[in-house]
C-alpha positions as CSV (number, residue, x, y, z in Angstrom):
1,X,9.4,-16.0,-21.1
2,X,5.6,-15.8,-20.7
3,X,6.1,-12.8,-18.4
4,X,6.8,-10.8,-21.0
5,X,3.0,-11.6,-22.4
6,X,1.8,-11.6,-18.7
7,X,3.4,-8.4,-18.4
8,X,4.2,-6.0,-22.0
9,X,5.8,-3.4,-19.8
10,X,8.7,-5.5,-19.9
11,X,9.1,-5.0,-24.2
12,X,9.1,-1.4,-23.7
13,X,11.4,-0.2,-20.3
14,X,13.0,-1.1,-17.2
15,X,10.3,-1.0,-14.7
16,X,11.9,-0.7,-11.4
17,X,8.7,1.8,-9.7
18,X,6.5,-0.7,-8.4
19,X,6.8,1.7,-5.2
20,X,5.2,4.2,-7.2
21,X,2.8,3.3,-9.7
22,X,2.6,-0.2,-11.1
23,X,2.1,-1.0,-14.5
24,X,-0.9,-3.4,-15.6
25,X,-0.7,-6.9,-16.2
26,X,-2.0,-7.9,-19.8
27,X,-5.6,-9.8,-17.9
28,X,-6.4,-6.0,-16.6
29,X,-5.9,-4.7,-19.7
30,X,-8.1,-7.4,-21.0
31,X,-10.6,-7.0,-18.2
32,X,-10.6,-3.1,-18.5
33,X,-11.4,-3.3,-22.6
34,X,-13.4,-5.7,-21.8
35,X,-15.5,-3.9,-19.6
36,X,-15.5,-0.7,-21.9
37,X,-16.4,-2.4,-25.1
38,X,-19.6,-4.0,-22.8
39,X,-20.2,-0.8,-21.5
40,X,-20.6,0.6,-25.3
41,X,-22.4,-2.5,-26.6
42,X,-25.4,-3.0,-23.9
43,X,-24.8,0.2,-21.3
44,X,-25.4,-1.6,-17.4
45,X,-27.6,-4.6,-18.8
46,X,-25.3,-6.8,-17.0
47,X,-25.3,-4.9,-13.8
48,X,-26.2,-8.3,-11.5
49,X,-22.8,-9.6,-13.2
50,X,-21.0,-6.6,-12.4
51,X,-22.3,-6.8,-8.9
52,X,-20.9,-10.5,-8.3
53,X,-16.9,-9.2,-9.9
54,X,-17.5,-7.0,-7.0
55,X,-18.4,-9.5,-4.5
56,X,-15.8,-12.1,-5.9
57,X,-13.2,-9.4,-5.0
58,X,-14.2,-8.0,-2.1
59,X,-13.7,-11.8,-1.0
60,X,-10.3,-12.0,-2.4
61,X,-9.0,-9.1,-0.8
62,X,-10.5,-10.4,2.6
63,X,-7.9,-13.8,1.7
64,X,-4.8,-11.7,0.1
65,X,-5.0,-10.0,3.9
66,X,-6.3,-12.7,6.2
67,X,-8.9,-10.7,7.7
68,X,-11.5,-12.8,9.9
69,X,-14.3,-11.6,7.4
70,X,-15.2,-10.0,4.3
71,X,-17.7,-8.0,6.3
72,X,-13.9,-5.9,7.1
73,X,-13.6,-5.1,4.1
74,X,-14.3,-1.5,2.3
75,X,-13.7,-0.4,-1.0
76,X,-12.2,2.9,-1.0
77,X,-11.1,6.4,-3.3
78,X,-7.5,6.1,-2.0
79,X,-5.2,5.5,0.8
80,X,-5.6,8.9,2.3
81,X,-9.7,9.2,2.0
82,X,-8.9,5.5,4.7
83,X,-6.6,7.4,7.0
84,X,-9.0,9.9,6.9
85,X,-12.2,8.0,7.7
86,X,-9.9,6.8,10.6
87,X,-8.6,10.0,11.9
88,X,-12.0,11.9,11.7
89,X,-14.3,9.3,12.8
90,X,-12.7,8.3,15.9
91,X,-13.8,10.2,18.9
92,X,-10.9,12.4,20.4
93,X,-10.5,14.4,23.8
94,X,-8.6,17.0,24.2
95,X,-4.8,15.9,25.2
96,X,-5.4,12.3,23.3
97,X,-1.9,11.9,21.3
98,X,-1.1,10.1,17.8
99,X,2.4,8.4,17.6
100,X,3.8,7.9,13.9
101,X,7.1,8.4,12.1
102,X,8.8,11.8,10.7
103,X,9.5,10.4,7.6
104,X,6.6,8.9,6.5
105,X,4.6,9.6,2.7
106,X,2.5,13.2,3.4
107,X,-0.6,11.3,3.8
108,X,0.6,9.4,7.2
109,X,1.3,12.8,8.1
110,X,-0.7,15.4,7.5
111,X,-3.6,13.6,8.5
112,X,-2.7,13.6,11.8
113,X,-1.1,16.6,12.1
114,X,-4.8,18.1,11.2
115,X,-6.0,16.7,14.3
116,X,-4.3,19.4,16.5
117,X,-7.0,21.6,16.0
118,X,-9.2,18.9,18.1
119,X,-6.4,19.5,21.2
120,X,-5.0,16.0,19.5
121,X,-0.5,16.0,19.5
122,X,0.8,14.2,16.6
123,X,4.2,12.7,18.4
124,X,6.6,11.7,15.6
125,X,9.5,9.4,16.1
126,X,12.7,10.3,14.4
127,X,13.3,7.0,12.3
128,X,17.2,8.5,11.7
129,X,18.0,8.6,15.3
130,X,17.5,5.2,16.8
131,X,18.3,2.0,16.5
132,X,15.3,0.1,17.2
133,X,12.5,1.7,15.4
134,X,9.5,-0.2,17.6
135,X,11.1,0.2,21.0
136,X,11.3,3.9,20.2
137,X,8.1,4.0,18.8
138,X,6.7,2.3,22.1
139,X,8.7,4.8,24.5
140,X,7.0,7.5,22.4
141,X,3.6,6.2,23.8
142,X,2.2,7.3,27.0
143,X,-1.4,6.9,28.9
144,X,-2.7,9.4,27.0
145,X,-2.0,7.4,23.4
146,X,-4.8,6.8,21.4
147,X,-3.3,5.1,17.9
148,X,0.0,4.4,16.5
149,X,-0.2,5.3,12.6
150,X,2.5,4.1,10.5
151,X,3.5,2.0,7.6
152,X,4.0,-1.3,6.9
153,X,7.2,-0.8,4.9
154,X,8.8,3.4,4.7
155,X,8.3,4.3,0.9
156,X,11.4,6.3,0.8
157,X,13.9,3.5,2.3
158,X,12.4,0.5,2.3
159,X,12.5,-0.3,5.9
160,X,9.7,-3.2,6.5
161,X,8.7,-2.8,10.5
162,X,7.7,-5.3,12.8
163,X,4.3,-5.1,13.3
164,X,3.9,-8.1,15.1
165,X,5.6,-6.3,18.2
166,X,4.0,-3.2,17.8
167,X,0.2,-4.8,17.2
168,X,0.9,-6.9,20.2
169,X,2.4,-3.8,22.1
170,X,-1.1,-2.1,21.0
171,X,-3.3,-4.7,22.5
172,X,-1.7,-4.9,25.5
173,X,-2.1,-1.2,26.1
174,X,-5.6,-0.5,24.5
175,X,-4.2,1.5,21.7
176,X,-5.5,1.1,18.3
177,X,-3.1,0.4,15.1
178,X,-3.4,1.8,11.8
179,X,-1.2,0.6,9.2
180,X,-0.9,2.1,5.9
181,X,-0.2,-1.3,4.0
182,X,0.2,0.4,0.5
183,X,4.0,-0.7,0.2
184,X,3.4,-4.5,1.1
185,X,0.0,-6.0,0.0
186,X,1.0,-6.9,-3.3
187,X,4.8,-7.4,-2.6
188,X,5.2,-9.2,1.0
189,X,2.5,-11.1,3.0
190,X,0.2,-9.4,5.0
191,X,-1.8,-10.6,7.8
192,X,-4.0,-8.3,9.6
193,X,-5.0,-11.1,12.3
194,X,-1.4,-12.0,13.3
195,X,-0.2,-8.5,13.3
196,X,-3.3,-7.2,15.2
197,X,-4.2,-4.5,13.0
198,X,-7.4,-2.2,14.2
199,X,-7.3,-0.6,10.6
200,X,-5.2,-1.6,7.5
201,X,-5.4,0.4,4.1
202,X,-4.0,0.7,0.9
203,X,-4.5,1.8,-2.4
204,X,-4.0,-0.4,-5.7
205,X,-2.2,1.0,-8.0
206,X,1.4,-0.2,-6.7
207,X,2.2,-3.6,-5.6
208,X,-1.6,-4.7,-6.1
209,X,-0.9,-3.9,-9.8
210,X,-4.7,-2.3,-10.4
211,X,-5.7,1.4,-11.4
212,X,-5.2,4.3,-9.2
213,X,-9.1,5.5,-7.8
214,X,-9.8,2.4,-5.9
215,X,-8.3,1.2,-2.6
216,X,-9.0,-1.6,0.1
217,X,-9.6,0.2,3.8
218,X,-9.5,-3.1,6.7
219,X,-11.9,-2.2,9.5
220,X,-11.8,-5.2,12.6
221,X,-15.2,-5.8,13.9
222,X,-14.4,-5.5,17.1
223,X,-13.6,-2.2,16.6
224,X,-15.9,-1.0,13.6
225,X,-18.6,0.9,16.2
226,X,-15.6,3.5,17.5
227,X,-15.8,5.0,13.8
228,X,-18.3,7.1,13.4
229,X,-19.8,7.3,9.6
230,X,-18.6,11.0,7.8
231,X,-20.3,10.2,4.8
232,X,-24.0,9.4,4.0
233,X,-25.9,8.3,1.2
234,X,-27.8,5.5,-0.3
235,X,-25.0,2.6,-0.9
236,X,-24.1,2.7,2.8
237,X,-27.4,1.7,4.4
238,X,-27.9,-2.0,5.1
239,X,-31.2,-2.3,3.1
240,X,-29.1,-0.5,-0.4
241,X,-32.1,-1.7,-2.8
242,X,-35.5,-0.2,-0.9
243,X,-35.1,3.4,-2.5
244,X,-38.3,4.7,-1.2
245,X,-37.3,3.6,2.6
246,X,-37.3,6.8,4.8
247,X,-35.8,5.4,8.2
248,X,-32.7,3.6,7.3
249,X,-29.4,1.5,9.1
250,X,-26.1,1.7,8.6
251,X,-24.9,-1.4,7.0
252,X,-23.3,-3.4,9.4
253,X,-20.3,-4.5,7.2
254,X,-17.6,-1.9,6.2
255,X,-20.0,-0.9,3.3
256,X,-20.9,1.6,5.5
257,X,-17.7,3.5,4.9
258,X,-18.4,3.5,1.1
259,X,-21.4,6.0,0.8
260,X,-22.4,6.3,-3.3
261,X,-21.7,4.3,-6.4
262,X,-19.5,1.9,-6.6
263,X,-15.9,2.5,-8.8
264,X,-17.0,-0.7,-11.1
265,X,-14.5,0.2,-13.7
266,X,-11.8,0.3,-10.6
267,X,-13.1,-2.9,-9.7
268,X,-12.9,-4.6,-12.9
269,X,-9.1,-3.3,-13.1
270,X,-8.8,-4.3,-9.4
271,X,-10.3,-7.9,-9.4
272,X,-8.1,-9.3,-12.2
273,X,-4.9,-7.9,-10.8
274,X,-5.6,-9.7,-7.6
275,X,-6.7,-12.9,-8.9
276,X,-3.2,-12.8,-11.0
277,X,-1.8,-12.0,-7.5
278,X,-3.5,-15.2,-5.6
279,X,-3.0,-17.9,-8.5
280,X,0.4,-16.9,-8.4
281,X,0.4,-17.0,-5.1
282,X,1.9,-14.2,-2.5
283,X,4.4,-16.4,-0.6
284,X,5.8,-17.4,-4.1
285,X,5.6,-13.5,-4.5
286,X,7.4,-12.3,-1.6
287,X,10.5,-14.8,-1.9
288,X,11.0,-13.4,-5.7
289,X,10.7,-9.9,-4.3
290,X,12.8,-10.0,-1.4
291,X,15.5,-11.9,-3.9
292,X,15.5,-9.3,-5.9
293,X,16.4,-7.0,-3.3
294,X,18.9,-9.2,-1.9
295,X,20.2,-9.6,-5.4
296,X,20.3,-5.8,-6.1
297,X,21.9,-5.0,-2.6
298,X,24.9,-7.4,-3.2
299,X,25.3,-5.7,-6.6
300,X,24.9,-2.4,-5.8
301,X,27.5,-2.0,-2.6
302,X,30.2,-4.0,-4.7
303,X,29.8,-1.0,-7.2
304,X,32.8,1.8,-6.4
305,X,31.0,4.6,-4.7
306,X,27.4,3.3,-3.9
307,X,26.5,3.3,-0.4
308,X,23.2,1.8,0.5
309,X,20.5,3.5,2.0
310,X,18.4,0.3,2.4
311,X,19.0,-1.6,5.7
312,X,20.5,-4.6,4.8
313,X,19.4,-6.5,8.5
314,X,17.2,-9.4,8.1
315,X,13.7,-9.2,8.3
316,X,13.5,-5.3,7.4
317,X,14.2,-5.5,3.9
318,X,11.0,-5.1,1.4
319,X,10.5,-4.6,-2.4
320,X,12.1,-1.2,-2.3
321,X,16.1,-0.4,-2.2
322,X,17.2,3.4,-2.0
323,X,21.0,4.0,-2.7
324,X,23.2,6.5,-3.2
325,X,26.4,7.4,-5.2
326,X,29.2,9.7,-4.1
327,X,30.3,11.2,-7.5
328,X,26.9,11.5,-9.0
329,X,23.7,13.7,-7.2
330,X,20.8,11.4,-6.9
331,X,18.5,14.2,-8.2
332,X,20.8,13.5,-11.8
333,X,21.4,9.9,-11.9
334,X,17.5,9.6,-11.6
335,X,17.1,11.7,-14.6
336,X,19.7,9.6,-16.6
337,X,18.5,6.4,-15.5
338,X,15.5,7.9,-16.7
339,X,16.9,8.3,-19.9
340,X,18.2,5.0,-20.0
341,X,14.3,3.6,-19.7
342,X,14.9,2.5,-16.4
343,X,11.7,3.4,-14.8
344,X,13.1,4.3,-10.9
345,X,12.5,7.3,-8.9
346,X,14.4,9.7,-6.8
347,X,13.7,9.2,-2.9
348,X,15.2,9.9,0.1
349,X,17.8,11.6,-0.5
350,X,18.8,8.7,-3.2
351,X,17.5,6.3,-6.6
352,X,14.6,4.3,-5.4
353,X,14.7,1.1,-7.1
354,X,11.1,-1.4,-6.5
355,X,11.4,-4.4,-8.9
356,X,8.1,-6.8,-8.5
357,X,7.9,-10.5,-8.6
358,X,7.9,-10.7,-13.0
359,X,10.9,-8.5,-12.9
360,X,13.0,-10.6,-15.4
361,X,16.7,-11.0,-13.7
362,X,18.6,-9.9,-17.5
363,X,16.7,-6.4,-16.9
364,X,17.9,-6.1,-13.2
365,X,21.2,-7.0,-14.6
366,X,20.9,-4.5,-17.4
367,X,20.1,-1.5,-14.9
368,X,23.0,-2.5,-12.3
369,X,25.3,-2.3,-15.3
370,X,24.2,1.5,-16.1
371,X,24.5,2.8,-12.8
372,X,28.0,1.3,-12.4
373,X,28.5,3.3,-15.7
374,X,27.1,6.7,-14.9
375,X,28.4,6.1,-11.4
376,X,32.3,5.8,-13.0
377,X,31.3,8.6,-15.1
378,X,30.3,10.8,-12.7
């Protein structure tokens, strides 16, 4: 089919670690060779040109996320240098609380655990313990709540929250939302305005299909003066071309967050993964994702032993389904499916499976059939 010429990975392995890091399409490739053989032939010549991809996809991230403007937009290292810029450029007092999740990835952690050295308590919700995951969230939150920080969709089981609730929950109460979107722009839709987001961030190199080193960081406008700028230099003042100025402003678009040279190979990578991403289109995206997952949930739990970790209920499942097997440790049916080219990884406490939209249905087929083996074999 043409995605194998869209996408070569699917020659070569099984590539069920979208979750993790995502493999290229072939028009990155083309756009990152591209870029390198320009870059040897004629050095920056072209700089204006480079300039305008950066522009062009600055704008298309503003549409892949629905924010109200492209002046929210920021082009950042990573997912974590966002939270950070979050964390340590909001004005705390002492006895302000954070409320996030246990289980979340490191960086939706330790951020906000670092904060307790500013008298700030990072109250973490036990995702294992309760039933409804926003309601406990909520009773987590007091008068002294500040932000709720969490993902979009958990990295280790897949669980896809309502933020709809909890953005409207946030507004009501003057509490600013964060959401680490790293394990949904790409996969699912994402809408910053109808989920009320103060802050959305995510790095591209999963679901957004683009190199690792370059990340989107959503700031609303509304909220954009409560962060105070870390980082200073000459990119991030509103006048960037007058080098000899000696007074300067901040820029008043989210280009103040970025404070030196742009990652223009990141970019390159970045702005033709996305463009493959929006001619494709992301609702066309999502409902082959979320198939998938229904697809490989039916499949897996009719297999003897398997035992989902996944939630299965509607409107929480997401690209990513974590299972288990009771004759086999997850820790070795990893390493075997491993073996077996099946790209996967080994997350909590099971196999992590994160098929993307191209995934072609014989390969899903192919790695359900191996793990019913190695699962009878174990």
């Amino acid at each position: 089919s043409s995605m194998h010429t869209l996408f070569p990975v699917t020659h070569n392995l099984i590539h069920l670690n979208h979750a993790a890091v995502g493999p290229w399409p072939q028009v990155t490739t083309d756009a990152v060779n591209a870029f390198a053989e320009e870059n040897a032939q004629y050095g920056s010549l072209n700089y204006p040109r480079w300039m305008e991809t950066e522009k062009h996809l600055r704008g298309n991230l503003a549409n892949l996320i629905n924010a109200a403007s492209i002046d929210e937009i920021a082009l950042v290292k990573n997912t974590s240098e966002g939270l950070s810029f979050v964390a340590y450029g909001l004005q705390w007092n002492h006895g302000d609380n954070v409320v996030g999740i246990e289980q979340e990835f490191p960086s939706n952690r330790f951020v906000w655990d670092s904060l307790s050295n500013q008298g700030v308590e990072f109250r973490k919700l036990d995702l294992e313990q309760v039933e409804d995951p926003e309601q406990a969230l909520m009773s987590l939150c007091d008068k002294h709540t500040r932000l709720i920080a969490i993902s979009a969709v958990q990295f280790a089981s897949g669980l896809r929250m309502d933020l709809k609730r909890i953005g409207q929950f946030c507004r009501d109460n003057n509490i600013l939302f964060c959401v680490d979107a790293i394990q949904q722009i790409g996969a699912l839709e994402f809408d910053v305005q109808a989920i009320k987001a103060d802050f959305a961030i995510a790095d591209g190199h999963k679901w957004m299909l683009a190199a690792e080193g370059l990340g989107l960081f959503y700031v609303r406008k509304e909220v954009m003066p409560q962060l105070q700028v870390l980082q200073y230099g000459w990119h991030m003042a509103e006048e960037l071309g007058d080098y000899t100025q000696q007074g300067f402003d901040i820029a008043h678009s989210a280009r103040r967050f970025e404070c030196g040279s742009p990652n223009m190979l990141g970019i390159h990578a970045m702005h033709a993964s996305i463009g493959l991403l929006l001619s494709t289109g992301m609702h066309t995206i999502e409902q082959k994702i979320l198939d998938h997952s229904r697809y490989l949930m039916q499949n897996l739990k009719s297999i003897k032993g398997v035992r989902l970790i996944t939630e299965e209920t509607e409107g929480r499942a997401s690209g990513i389904v974590t299972f288990d097997c009771a004759s086999i440790a997850a820790d070795d049916l990893y390493r075997q499916l491993m073996q077996h080219k099946i790209l996967c990884a080994s997350r909590g406490g099971g196999v992590r499976l994160s098929p993307h939209y191209y995934t072609p249905r014989n390969q899903i087929d192919q790695a359900l059939s191996i793990i019913e083996d190695l699962s009878q074999q174990g």
